[in-house]
Structure formats: C-alpha cells, structure tokens
C-alpha positions as CSV (number, residue, x, y, z in Angstrom):
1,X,-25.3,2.7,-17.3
2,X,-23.6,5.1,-14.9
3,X,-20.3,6.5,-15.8
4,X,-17.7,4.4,-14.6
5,X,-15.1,5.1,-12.2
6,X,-11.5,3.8,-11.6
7,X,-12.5,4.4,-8.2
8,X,-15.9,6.5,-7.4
9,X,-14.9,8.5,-4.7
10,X,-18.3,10.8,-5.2
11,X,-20.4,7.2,-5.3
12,X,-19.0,6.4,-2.3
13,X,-19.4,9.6,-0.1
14,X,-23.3,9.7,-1.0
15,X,-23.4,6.8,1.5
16,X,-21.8,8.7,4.2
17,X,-22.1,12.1,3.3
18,X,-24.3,13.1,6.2
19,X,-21.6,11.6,9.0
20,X,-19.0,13.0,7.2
21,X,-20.3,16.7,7.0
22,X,-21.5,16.4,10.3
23,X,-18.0,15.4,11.3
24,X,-16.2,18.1,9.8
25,X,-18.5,20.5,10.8
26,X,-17.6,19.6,14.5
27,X,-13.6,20.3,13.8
28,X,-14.7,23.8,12.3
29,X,-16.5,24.7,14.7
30,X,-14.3,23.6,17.5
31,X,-11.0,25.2,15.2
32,X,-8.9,22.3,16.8
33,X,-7.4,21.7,13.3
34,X,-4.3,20.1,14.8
35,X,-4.3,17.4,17.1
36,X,-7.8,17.7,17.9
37,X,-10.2,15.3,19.4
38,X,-11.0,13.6,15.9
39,X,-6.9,12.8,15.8
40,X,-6.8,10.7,18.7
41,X,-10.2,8.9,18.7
42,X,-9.6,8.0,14.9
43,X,-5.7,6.4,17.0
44,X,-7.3,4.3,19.3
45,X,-10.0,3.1,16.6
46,X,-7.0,2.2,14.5
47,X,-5.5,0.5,17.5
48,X,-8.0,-1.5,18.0
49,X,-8.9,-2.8,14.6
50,X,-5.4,-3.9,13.7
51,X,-4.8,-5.3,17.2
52,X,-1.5,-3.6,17.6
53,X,0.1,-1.4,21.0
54,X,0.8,2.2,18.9
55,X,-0.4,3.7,15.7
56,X,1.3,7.2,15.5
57,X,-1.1,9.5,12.5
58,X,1.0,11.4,10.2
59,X,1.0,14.0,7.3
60,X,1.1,10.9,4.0
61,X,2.3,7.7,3.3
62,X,5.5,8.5,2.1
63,X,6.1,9.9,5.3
64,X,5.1,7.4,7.4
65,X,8.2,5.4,5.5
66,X,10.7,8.1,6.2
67,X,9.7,8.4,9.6
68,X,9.7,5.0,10.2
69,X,13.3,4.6,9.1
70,X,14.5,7.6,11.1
71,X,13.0,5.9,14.3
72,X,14.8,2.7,13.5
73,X,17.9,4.7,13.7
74,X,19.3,3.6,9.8
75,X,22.3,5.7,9.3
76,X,24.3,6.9,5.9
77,X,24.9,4.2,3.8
78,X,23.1,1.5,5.4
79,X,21.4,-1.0,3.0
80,X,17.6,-1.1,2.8
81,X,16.2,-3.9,0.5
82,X,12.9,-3.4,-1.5
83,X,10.8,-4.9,-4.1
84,X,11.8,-3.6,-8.0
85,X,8.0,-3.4,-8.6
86,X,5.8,-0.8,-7.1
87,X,5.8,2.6,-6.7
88,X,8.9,4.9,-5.9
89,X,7.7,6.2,-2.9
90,X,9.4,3.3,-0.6
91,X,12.9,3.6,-3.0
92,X,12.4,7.6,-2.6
93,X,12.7,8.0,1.1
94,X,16.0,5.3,1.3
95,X,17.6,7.7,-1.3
96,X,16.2,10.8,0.5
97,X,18.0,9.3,4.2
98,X,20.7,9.2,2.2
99,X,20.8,5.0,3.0
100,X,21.5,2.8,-0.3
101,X,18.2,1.0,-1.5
102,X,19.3,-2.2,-2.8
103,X,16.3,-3.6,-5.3
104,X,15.3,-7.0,-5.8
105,X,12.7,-9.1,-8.2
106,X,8.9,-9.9,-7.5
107,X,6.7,-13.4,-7.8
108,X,5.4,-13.7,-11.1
109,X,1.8,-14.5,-9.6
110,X,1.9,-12.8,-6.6
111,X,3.7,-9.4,-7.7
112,X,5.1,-9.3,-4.0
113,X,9.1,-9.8,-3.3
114,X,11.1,-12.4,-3.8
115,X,11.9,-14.4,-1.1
116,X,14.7,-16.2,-3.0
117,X,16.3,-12.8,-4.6
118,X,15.7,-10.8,-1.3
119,X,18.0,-14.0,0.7
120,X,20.7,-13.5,-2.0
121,X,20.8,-9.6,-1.6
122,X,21.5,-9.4,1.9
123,X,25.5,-7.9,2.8
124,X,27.2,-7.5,5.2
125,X,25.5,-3.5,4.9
126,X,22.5,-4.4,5.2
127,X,20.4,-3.3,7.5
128,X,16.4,-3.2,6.8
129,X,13.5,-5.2,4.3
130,X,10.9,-3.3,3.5
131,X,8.3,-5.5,1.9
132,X,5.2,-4.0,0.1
133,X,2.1,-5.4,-0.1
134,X,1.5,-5.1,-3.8
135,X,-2.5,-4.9,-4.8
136,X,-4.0,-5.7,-1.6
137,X,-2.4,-8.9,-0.7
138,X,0.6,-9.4,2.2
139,X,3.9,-10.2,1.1
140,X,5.5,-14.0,2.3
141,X,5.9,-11.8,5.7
142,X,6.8,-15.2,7.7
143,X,9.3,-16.0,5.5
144,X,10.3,-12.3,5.5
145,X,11.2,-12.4,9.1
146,X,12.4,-15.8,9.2
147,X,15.1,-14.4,6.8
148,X,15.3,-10.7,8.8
149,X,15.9,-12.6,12.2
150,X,18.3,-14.5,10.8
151,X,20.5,-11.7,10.5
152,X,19.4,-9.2,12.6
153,X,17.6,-7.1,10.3
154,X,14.8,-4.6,10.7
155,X,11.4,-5.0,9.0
156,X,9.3,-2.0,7.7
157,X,5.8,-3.3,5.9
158,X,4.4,-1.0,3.4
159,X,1.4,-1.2,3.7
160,X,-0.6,1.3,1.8
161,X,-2.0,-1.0,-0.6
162,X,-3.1,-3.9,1.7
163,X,-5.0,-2.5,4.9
164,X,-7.5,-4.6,6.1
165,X,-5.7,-7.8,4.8
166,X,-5.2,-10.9,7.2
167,X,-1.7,-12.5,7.3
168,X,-2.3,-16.5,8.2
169,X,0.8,-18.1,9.5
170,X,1.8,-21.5,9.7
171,X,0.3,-22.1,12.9
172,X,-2.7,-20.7,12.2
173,X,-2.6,-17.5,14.2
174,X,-3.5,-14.2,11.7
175,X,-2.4,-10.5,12.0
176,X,-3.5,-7.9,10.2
177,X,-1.1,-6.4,7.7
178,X,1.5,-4.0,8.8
179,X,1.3,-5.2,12.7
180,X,3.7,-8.3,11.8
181,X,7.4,-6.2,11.3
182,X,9.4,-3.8,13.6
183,X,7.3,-1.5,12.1
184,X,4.3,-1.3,9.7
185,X,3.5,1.9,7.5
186,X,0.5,2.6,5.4
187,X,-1.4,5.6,3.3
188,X,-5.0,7.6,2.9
189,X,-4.5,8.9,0.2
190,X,-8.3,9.3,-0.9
191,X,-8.2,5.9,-3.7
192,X,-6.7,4.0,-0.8
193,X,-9.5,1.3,0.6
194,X,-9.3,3.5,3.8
195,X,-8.5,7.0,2.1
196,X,-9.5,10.2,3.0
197,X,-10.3,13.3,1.7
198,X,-6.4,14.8,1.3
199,X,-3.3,13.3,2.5
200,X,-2.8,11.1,5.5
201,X,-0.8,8.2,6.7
202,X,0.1,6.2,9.8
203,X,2.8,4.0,11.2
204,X,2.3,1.0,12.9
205,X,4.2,-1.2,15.9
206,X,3.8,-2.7,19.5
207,X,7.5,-1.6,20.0
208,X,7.2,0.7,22.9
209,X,10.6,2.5,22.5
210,X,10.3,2.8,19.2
211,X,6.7,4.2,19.4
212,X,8.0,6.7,21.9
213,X,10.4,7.9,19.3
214,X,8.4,7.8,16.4
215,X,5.8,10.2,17.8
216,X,8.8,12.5,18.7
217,X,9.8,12.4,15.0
218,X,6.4,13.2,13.8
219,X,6.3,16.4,15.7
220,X,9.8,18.0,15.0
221,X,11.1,16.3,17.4
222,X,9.6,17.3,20.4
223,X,8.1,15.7,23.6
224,X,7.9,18.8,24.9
225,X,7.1,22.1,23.3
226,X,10.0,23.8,22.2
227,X,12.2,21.2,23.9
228,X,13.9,18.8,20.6
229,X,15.2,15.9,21.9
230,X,15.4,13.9,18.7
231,X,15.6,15.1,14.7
232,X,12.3,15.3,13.4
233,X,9.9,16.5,10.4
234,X,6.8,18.4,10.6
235,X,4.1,15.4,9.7
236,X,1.0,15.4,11.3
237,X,-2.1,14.2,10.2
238,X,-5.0,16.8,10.5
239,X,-8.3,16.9,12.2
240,X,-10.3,17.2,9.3
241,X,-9.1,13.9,7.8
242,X,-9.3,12.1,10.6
243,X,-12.4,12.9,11.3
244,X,-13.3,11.5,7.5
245,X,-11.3,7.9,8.6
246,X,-12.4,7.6,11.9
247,X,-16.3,7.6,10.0
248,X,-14.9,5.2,7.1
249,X,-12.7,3.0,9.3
250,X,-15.9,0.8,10.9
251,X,-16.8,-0.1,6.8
252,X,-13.3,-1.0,6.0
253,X,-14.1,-4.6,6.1
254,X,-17.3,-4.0,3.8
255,X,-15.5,-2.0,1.4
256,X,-12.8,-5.0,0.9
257,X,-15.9,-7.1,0.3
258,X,-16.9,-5.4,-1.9
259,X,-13.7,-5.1,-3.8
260,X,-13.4,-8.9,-3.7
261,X,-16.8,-9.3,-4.9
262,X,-16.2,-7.5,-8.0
263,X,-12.8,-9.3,-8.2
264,X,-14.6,-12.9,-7.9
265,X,-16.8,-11.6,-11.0
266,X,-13.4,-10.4,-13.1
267,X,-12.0,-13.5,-12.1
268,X,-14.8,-15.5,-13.1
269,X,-15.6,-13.9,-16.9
270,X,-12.0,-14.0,-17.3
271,X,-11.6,-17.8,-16.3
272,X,-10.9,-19.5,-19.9
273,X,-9.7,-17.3,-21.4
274,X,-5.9,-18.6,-22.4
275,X,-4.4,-14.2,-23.3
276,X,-5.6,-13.1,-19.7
277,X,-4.1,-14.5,-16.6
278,X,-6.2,-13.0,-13.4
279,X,-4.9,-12.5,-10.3
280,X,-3.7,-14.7,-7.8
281,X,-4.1,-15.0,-4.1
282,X,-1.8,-16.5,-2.2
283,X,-3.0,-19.4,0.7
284,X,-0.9,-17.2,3.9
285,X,-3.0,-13.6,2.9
286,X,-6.1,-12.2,1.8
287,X,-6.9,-10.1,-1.1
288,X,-8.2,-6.6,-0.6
289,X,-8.0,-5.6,-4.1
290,X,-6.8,-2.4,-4.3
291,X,-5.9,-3.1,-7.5
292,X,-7.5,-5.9,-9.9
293,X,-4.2,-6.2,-11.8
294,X,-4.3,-8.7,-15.0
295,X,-1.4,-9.9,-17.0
296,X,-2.2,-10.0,-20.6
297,X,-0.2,-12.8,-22.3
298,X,-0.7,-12.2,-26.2
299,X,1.5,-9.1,-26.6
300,X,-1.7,-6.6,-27.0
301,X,-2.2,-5.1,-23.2
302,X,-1.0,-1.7,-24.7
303,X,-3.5,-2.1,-27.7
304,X,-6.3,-3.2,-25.1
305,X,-5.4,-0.2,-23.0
306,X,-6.2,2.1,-25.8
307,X,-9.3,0.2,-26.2
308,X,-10.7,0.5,-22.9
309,X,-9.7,4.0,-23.3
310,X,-11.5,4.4,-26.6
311,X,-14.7,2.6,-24.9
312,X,-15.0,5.3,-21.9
313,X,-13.5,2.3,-19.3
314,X,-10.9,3.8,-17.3
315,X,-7.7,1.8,-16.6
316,X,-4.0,2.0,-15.2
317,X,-1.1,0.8,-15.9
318,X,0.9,-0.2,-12.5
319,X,3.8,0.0,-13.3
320,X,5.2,1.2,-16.6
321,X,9.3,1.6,-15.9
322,X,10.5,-0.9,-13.0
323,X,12.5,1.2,-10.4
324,X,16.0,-0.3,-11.6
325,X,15.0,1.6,-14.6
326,X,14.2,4.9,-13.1
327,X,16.4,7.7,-14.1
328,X,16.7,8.8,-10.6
329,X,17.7,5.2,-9.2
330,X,19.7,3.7,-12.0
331,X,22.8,2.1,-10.3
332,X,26.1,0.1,-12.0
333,X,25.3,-2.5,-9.2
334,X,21.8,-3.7,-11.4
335,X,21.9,-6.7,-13.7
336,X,18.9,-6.4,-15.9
337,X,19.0,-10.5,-15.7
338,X,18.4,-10.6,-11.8
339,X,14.9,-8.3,-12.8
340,X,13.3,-10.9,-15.6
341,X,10.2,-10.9,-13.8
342,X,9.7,-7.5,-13.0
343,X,11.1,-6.5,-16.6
344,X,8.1,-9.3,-17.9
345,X,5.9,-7.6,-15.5
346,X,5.5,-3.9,-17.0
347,X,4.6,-5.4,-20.7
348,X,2.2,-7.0,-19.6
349,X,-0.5,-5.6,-16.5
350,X,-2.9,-3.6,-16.8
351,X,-5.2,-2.7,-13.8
352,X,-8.7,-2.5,-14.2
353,X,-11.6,0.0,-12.5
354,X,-12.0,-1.1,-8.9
355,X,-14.2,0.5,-6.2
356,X,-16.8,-0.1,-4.0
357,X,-19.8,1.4,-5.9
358,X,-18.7,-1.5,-8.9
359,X,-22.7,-2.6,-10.5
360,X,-23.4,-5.5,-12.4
361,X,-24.2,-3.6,-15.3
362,X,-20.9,-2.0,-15.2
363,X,-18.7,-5.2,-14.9
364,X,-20.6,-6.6,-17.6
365,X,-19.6,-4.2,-19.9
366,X,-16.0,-4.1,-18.9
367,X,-15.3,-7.7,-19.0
368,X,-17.8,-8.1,-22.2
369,X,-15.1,-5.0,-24.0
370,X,-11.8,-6.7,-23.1
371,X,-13.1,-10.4,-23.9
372,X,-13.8,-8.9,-27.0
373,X,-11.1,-7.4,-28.2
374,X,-8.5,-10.0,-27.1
375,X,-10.5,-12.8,-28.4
C-alpha cells in the first residue's frame, strides 16, 4: 500500500505535471511575473465557471476577506458576525479593520452558522455576516440573506472550503458558492480542492461598483499608476499560480468527485456504527469534502487520534480551541452557554485523510483501523 496522504499533493501533480511545467515555463520565459497573461485568462475561466460578473485574483485567502470588507466600506467599530467554529482567519481580518467581530454558534450536523444565534446577534451596530462554508458544504445562504435584507446588512461568503459546491434554493434555481452574497471570497492555498502551488486567493461579486473598487484595493489603491484614489494593500495574485489554477480549474468538478466518492465509502463503513457519527449533507448544498470531518461520540476521539497517528494514517483535528476561546479574541461580551455546540464540537471531530489520489486499498485500511479501535 502506498503511503498515505492527508492530501497527496505530489499524487496529484503526476497527473498534470506536463501542463503544469509547460505552463510555468511560458511565465519564465515571458518574465511577466505580475499580471501577466496567465492572471487574466485564469479571471475569465473563473468567471465563467461560477457564473458571476467579476472575480478580482489576489495575494491569499485571508486577503481576499480583508479586501472584501475594505470595499464594502465597514468602518471602526462596525459589527461583523461570524461562525465560532472554523479557522481565525475570517475573525483575524475584523480585528485587523479594527471593526468588532461579534461570534455566534454552529449546527451540530452541519458545522455551518446558526441561523437562530446569528438572528439573535444582530444590533443596532451591525453591519455585515460573513458565513463560512465549513468542510465543503454552503452555509443556509437563503436564509442568510433573508435575515441580511431584512436589515440592511452586507454578506461576505467565505468560501475557501466549499468551491465548486452548488447552493439549491427553494425555487429550484442553483449558484455556485460564493456568487450568492454582496460579495464572495475564497483561497488556493495548495490543500484547497482548487489550490495552487503557493498562496492565492480571489474575491467574488456581480456588483459592478463594488468590483470597480475592489480591484483598486488590490493594487494599492490605484486605477492608475501612481494615481491612489482609494486605500489599498499590495495583494496580487502572481503569474506562476495562476498559470497552476487556470490548468487545475477545468478538473475541479472531478476532483470534488472524487472527494465525494471516498466520502460515500467513509460514510458507508462507518454506517452502524453507534461511537461515530459521519458527516451530514444538507438538502439546499452539495458536499465537496474538503474535509471528511467525523464526530466521535464515546469520549475517545483524542485516544483514536493517537491511534491513527501510531498506525502511519494521517489526521487533523479542525478545530481544537473555538474562537470565543482564543487568547487573542476572548471578550467579556461571550457566554460560554450561547457556544454549547461549538464547545461539544472541538471534543469530539476529528478529520480524516481526504484527497483525490484516495485508493481502495487505502480506505480500507483507514476505516478497518478506526472501526477497530472504537469497537
């Protein structure tokens, strides 16, 4: 058996290895390191596949937040609610701004926010939701911006764990995630399901005004050269990974197959099993499975971790300490009893290898370890 990999980012470049070099060869060779050719084609591919007016390409994923939030125009003190359960990135850049984050709890099945705890957070201050699509699958996004019309708040969709996921509404239309806010935000970081080969990240939004802005944030603030009509940062994504995303973007959609596929056989081993509770999806989204995030119910997930550990079977535990309970982000304003799912949450997940060079003989070793050992 093959050594396996949380995610296999040599398996998976052997596929493409000889677009990919090829591809990168052309940006050395041309030097157009900065905005090059690569930059915009891999823009209007991204364009297209998620069916939205503007992507703007920038530096990471944690940018792409900030900037998002700078374009919207949030101000000093302005409250930005988020989910308590994911990573700090989206709390980081609302401190950062110098705007107050104001976090909420998560669905126990879904891990996504609260739609209940998110209605009874909202103040006269606030002024933003950013929901994040935890794992691969979208948050309640209608409900989201039933609530965020309702009073006239702005909606920023992280989206770095979830591209490539469909959002179903009520009527039956779909859009992809990040397309269905103000503003949708996302990652490449290279375990992403579209990463590349550094940093990168991208914003979403078919607002033209705020489009117009947010590509003058991106680039110090100029429209112009030299001429800064708005403040900016210094966030641009490069050439080289572009050229990597505009080669992986057409197999998105076969990569997320092939993450489900080895979620369906998880799933499936795990099925009876009364200690594990698998993941669920929700009817309004699809799963992309970034993650393949179990809840283990009979108090030993940090006893199994070891396990896998001891068995060579790499595995992650997302997330350890809630954001509440951060050092950085601790506030008077937290009751520990509005956080009983998230604070149920971090004893309990653990996240399991998933990639899309997963074999047979690999998941049946993994599933065969843990089944063992919890019994």
């Amino acid at each position: 058996m093959k050594k396996i990999q949380m995610v296999d980012l040599p398996g998976q470049y052997k596929h493409i290895k000889e677009t990919v070099d090829a591809s990168i060869q052309e940006v050395l060779n041309s030097a157009a390191y900065i905005n090059g050719p690569y930059v915009k084609e891999f823009q209007a591919d991204l364009e297209k596949y998620l069916d939205v007016k503007h992507v703007i390409p920038c530096a990471n994923g944690t940018d792409a937040l900030q900037i998002a939030m700078m374009g919207l125009g949030l101000t000093q003190g302005d409250e930005v609610i988020t989910a308590d359960f994911t990573f700090a990135a989206t709390v980081e850049v609302i401190a950062l701004l110098k705007l107050t984050p104001v976090l909420v709890d998560v669905e126990a099945d879904t891990f996504n926010m609260d739609i209940e705890a998110l209605k009874k957070a909202i103040t006269p201050k606030t002024k933003a939701i950013v929901p994040v699509h935890l794992f691969g699958q979208c948050a309640n996004m209608e409900a989201v911006m039933d609530v965020a019309k309702a009073h006239n708040l702005h909606v920023i969709e992280d989206t770095a764990q979830a591209i490539g996921a469909d959002y179903t509404f009520k009527d039956g239309t779909t859009k992809k995630a990040g397309t269905i806010g103000n503003v949708g935000t996302t990652s490449f970081f290279p375990s992403k399901n579209l990463g590349c080969y550094g940093d990168g990240g991208a914003i979403f939004t078919n607002d033209d005004d705020l489009a117009h802005t947010l590509r003058g944030v991106v680039n110090h603030g100029m429209y112009r050269r030299y001429y800064h009509d708005v403040v900016g940062v210094n966030s641009r994504l490069d050439s080289i990974q572009a050229a990597v995303l505009k080669t992986k973007l057409p197999l998105l959609d076969s990569y997320c197959d092939a993450r489900r596929k080895a979620a369906e056989f998880y799933s499936a081993a795990f099925a009876s099993n009364s200690n594990i509770s698998t993941p669920v999806i929700s009817n309004f989204s699809t799963h992309v499975f970034h993650q393949y995030t179990l809840q283990i119910t009979n108090g030993k997930r940090d006893e199994l971790h070891q396990h896998l550990l001891d068995n060579n079977i790499p595995n992650a535990i997302y997330y350890p300490v809630p954001l509440h309970a951060q050092k950085a982000y601790t506030d008077a304003r937290y009751n520990e009893d509005d956080f009983t799912v998230t604070n149920q949450l971090i004893d309990t997940v653990i996240s399991l290898p998933m990639n899309t060079e997963l074999d047979i003989e690999q998941l049946e070793f993994i599933t065969k370890t843990i089944l063992e050992f919890v019994g």
